[in-house]
C-alpha positions, 0 to 999 in steps of 0.5 A: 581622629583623621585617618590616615591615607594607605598606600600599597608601595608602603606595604610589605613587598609579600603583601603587596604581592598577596593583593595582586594576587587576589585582584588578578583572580578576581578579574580572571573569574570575572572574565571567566564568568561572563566572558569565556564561559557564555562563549565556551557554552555557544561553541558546545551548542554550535558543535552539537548542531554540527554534528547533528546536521553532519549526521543527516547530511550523511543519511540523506547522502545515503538515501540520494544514492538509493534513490534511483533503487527507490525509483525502480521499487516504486515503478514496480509497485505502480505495475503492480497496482495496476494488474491488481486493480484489474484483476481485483478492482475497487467497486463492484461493476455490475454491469461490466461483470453482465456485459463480460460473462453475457459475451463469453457465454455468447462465445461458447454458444449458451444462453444465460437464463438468469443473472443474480448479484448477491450480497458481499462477504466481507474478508481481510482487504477485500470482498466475495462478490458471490453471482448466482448463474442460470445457464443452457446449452451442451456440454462442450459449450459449458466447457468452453465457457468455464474455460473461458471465464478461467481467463477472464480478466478478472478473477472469477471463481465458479463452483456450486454446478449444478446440471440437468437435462432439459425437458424438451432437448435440441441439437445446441440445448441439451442441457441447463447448469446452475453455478456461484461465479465468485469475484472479489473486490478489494477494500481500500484502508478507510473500509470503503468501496471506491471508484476504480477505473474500468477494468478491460471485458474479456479473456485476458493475456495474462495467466489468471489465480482462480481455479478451474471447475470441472464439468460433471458427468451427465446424470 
């Protein structure tokens, strides 16, 4: 049996309406689907980046105003790295060390009879750098001279003083001292030594940390 042609315009007006309905929805989902949604999922994305990049526009705003702030504290730091290093230095130098202590004793008119490095005692950022020395003069002349390493430039701690008369005495050596002159050396972050640049030998301008030993009475 041939089948017979459809045609809408001969259906019921309410049904006609009906299928009219169903195929706009149909292309209303289908533009939905692939068309505004993709597109609405892009604009969220886009406003999401936005607001991230605002967000850091905003921080680095903050920073960039601080920024001369930053500069100062780190020009602060920088000086102060410098006196550290030259009160605390990176290495051990021995012969600055020599070379300084021998100019202050020649300073206080003593003679150092012997000059002994010992090993180093490992503490939290740094090291003891203990020096074992033999000294003879008089006892202004000592005085002097631990007045003197007190303003050293490097920090310099002296204890452990020993003193006695000399056998055969004279007018400038009367007496002969024994003492622990202690420096420290700074350890950088990997554990290590490293070079640092020389620090100046002799009495510094600055006020120096370490404390003043004081001179025993002669017994």
């Amino acid at each position: 049996m041939a089948l017979e042609s459809i045609s809408i315009s001969k259906l019921p007006q309410r049904t006609q309406l009906l299928l009219l309905t169903v195929v706009m929805a149909g292309l209303c989902y289908v533009f939905y689907s692939f068309y505004v949604q993709p597109l609405k999922a892009e604009v969220d994305t886009l406003g999401a980046q936005l607001n991230d990049l605002t967000t850091e526009v905003q921080k680095g705003q903050i920073v960039y105003s601080r920024l001369p702030e930053f500069k100062k504290q780190v020009r602060e730091q920088e000086v102060k790295l410098a006196t550290l290093r030259t009160i605390l230095p990176e290495r051990k130098q021995t012969a600055e060390i020599v070379s300084g202590l021998e100019l202050l004793a020649r300073e206080s008119r003593l003679r150092i009879k012997s000059f002994q490095p010992q090993g180093t005692v490992r503490k939290d950022f740094y090291e003891d750098w203990p020096i074992l020395l033999s000294l003879e003069g008089n006892y202004d002349n000592l005085g002097t001279f631990f007045e003197k390493v007190s303003q050293f430039a490097r920090i310099i701690n002296v204890e452990n003083i020993t003193i006695k008369k000399v056998d055969t005495p004279t007018r400038s050596r009367t007496i002969s001292a024994t003492c622990t002159a202690t420096t420290f050396v700074f350890i950088d972050q990997g554990g290590e030594a490293t070079p640092a640049s020389p620090a100046p030998i002799g009495p510094a301008t600055a006020v120096s940390q370490q404390r003043k030993p004081g001179v025993p009475s002669e017994g």
